[in-house]
N, C-alpha and C positions, 0 to 999 in steps of 0.2 A: 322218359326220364333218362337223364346222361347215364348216370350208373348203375342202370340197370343191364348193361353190357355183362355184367358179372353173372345177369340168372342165364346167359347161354351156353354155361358151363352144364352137361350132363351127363346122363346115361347115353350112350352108342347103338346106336340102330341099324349098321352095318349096309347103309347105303353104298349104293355102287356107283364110282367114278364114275364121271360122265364128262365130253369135250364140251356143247353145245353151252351156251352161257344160261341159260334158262332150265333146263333139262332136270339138272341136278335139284335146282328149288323144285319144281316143280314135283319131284318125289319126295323132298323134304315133308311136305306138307301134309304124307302120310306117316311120318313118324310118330313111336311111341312119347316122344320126349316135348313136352309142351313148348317149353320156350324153342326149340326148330321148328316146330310149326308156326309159328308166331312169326318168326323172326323171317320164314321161308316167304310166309305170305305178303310182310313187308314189303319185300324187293318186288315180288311181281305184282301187287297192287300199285306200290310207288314209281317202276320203271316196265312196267310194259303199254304197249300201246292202247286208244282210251277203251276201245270195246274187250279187250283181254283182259283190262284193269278191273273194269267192271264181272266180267265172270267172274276171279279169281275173290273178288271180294265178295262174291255172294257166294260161293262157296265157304270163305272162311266165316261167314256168318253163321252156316250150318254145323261150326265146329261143339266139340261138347264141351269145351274149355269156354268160359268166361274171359279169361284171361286171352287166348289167341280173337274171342269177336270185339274184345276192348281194342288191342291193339290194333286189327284190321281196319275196325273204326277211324280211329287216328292217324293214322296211314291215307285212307280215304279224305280224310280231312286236311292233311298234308299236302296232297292232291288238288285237291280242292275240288271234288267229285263227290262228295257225302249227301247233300242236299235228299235227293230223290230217297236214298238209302232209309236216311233218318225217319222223316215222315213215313215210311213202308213197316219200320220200327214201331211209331206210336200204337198204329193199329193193330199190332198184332200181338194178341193177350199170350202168344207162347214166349216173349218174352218175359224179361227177371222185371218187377218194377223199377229197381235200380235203372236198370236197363234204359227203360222209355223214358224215365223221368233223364236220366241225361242227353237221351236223342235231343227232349225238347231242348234242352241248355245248350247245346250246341246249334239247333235252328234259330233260337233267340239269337245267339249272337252271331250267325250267318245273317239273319234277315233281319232281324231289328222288330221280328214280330212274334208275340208271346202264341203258344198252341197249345193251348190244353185238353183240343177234344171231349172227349166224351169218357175219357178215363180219369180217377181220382187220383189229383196229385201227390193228395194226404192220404198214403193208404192206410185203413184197418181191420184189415187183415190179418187174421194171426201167422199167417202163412212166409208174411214178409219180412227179410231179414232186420234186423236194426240195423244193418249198412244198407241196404235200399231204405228201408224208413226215412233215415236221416238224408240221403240223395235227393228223397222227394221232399222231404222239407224245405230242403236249398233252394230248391226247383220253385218248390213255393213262395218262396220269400223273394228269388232273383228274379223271377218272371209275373207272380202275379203280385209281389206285395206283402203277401201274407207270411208274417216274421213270428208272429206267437212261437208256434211250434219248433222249429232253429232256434230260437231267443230263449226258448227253456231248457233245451240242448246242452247248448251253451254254456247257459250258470249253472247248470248242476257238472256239467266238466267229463257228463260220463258220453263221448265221442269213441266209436266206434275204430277199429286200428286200421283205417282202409286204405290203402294208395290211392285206387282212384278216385275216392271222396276228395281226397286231399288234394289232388291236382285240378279238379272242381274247383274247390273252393280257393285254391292256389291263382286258376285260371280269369274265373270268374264275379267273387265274391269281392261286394261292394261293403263301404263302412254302413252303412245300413241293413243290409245284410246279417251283420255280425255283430249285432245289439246282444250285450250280455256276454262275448268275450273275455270282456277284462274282469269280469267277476268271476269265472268259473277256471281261467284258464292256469291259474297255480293249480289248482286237486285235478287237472288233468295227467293222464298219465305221460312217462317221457318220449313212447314214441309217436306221439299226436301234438305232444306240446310247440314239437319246431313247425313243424306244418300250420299250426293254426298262427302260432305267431309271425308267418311267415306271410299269411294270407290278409291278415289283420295290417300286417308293415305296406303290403301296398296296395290294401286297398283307402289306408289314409293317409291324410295330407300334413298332421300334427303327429308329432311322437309323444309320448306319455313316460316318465319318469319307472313307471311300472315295467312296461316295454321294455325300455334298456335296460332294466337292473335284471330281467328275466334273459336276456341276451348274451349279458356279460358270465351267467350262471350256466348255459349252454355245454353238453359235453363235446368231446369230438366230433361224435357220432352225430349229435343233433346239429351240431354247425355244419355237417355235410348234407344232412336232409334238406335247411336250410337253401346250399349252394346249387345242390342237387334240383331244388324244385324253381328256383330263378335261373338257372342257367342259360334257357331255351325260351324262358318269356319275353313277352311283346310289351309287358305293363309299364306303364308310363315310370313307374320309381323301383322298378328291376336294378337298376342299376346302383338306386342309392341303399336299398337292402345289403348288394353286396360289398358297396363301399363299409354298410354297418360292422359286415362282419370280416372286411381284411383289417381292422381298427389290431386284431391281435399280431400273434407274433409266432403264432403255429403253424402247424400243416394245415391248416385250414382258411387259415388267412390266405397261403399262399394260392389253393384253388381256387379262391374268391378270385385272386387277382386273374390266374387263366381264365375265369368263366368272364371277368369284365373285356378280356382282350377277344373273347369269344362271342360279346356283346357290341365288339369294337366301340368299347370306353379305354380300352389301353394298347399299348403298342403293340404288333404283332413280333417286334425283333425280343422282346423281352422273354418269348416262347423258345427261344433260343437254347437257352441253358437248361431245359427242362427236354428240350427232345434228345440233350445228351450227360443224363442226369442217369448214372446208375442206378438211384430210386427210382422203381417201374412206376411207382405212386405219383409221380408228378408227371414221367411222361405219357402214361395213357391220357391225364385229362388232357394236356399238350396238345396233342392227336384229334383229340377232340375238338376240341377249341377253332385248331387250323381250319377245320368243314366250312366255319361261316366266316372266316375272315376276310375281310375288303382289302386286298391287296392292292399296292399303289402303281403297282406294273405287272409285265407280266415277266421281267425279267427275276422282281422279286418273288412273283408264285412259281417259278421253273427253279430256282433257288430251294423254297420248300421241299418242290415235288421230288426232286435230287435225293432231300435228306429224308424223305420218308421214306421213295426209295433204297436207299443205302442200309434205313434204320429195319425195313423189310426182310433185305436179303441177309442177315448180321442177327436175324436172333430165331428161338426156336418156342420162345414162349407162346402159349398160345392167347393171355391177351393180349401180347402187344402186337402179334398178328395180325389178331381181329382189329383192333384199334388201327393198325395201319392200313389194313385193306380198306377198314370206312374211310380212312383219310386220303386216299387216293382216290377212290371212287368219285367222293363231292369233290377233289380240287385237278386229279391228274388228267391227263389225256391219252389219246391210243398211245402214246410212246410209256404207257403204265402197262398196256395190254402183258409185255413180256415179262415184266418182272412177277406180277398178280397172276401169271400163268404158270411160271417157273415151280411157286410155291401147291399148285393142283398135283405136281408132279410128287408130291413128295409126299410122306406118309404123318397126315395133320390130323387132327380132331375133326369128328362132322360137323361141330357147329361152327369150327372155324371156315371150313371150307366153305359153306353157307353164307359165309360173310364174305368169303372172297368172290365168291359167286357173284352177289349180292355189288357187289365192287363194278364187279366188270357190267352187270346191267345199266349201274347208275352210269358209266362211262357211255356206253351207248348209247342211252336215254340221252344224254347230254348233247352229244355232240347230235342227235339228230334236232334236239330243238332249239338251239343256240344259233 
């Protein structure tokens, strides 16, 4: 999720400098502080070579956070290395049910083929969270059909407060799927309501009067969960979601519009004003954004790279740090090496340093396989 950059803010673990571009992750990942371990394992699952990637990810699997084997997951799936993983997943009952019943959702739609094994999609168990409940009900409905149990979810409105249920159902979730939505989804609470409306917006093809009158009532906060959960999607009507919601005339509109230039539905010169916009609020998404843009030369990405760098060396925040080291990483080249090294020099937050870290692998990664 784009802005989740925000949970790498934490407690300090008092790691020791390190030169080695990898070195420094690599102790990260014994930190007390969850999201550095998450975030450490990131980098070297997504940028180190394919047999280290693989260690590092079955290591982070053994972690005791839910939370760093989600991410490691995703990462892995980033990769495009998850396959083997998942299936190793199904089988093994020390897994959460949550757990398995996503592995399968993610093999379905690697492979196009439904696995259910020999374990119960629909668990009942008293053991099992009603956020894994509800995961495996999805699971049920997206892979075998079976909609009853989501379908009663649903109308009664009582959904579970999950992130990752919700990028499931974000990711995944067909209008059939989500039979019983539009009856239950007013008595849902507000921070599930943008999430499901958001899953419900693409995975259909008609809007409903319901719909928009529920959109236009949105607060802040829920039109960024919203922006936040299409930003990075593949789905065919991503784009027309966030068209729905730059229709206003707030700060939320205006993310919409960077996540559609991050979608390249809009121009990337329009990021302009935003990377030198004293509200930090517009230019971290900015930053963002820049990672996937299709640049039309490369006179124009050495352009960008300039002003990230410049925006780099000129501030002392730490997320726009963090945000700038991710944006060199995906777009700069070794001529970034110096500026992303300058800032190790100096006395940062660990989880920023993490990211700059993290910076300099994806540079590597990059230029060895391009």
């Amino acid at each position: 999720m784009i802005f989740l950059l925000v949970s790498c803010v934490g407690k300090q673990t008092g790691l020791e400098k390190v030169q080695t571009v990898s070195t420094y992750l690599e102790a990260a990942v014994s930190s007390e502080v969850i999201s550095h371990r998450a975030s450490a394992y990131q980098g070297l699952i997504e940028y180190s070579i394919s047999g280290q990637s693989e260690q590092w990810l079955s290591k982070a699997l053994q972690d005791s956070s839910r939370f760093v084997r989600e991410e490691a997951i995703e990462s892995a799936l980033a990769r495009g290395e998850a396959e083997d993983v998942l299936y190793r997943l199904l089988k093994d009952e020390t897994w959460t049910a949550g757990e398995r019943c996503t592995a399968a959702l993610h093999i379905n739609a690697l492979t196009a083929k439904p696995y259910a094994g020999e374990w119960p999609l629909l668990p009942d168990n008293d053991d099992v969270s009603a956020e894994d409940r509800v995961m495996c009900f999805f699971a049920a409905a997206h892979i075998l059909s079976v909609r009853d149990p989501l379908s009663e979810v649903l109308k009664t409105g009582e959904i579970p407060l999950s992130v990752p249920l919700f990028s499931l159902l974000v990711d995944y979730a067909t209008k059939e799927d989500l039979l019983g939505l539009e009856e239950g989804i007013e008595w849902m609470e507000e921070g599930a309501r943008a999430f499901l409306w958001t899953a419900w917006m693409l995975a259909n093809t008609e809007n409903s009067a319901q719909m928009e009158a529920i959109a236009a009532e949105f607060s802040q906060d829920e039109c960024l969960d919203v922006v936040d959960s299409v930003w990075d999607s593949e789905r065919e009507r991503a784009s027309k979601v966030l068209r729905q919601i730059k229709k206003g005339n707030d700060f939320c509109a205006e993310i919409a519009h960077i996540a559609l230039v991050a979608q390249n539905e809009a121009r990337v010169a329009s990021l302009q004003k935003y990377l030198q916009d004293e509200n930090r609020a517009y230019t971290i998404p900015a930053l963002l954004a820049i990672q996937t843009v299709e640049f039309s030369n490369d006179n124009e990405q050495q352009k960008y790279i300039k002003e990230v760098e410049k925006l780099l060396s000129n501030t002392e925040e730490p997320m726009v740090l963090a945000a700038t080291a991710g944006c060199l990483g995906a777009i700069g080249d070794r001529g970034s090496h110096r500026a992303l090294q300058k800032q190790l020099d100096k006395k940062i937050d660990n989880w920023v340093r993490i990211e700059i870290q993290k910076a300099l692998m994806h540079i590597e990664f990059r230029s060895k396989n391009e």
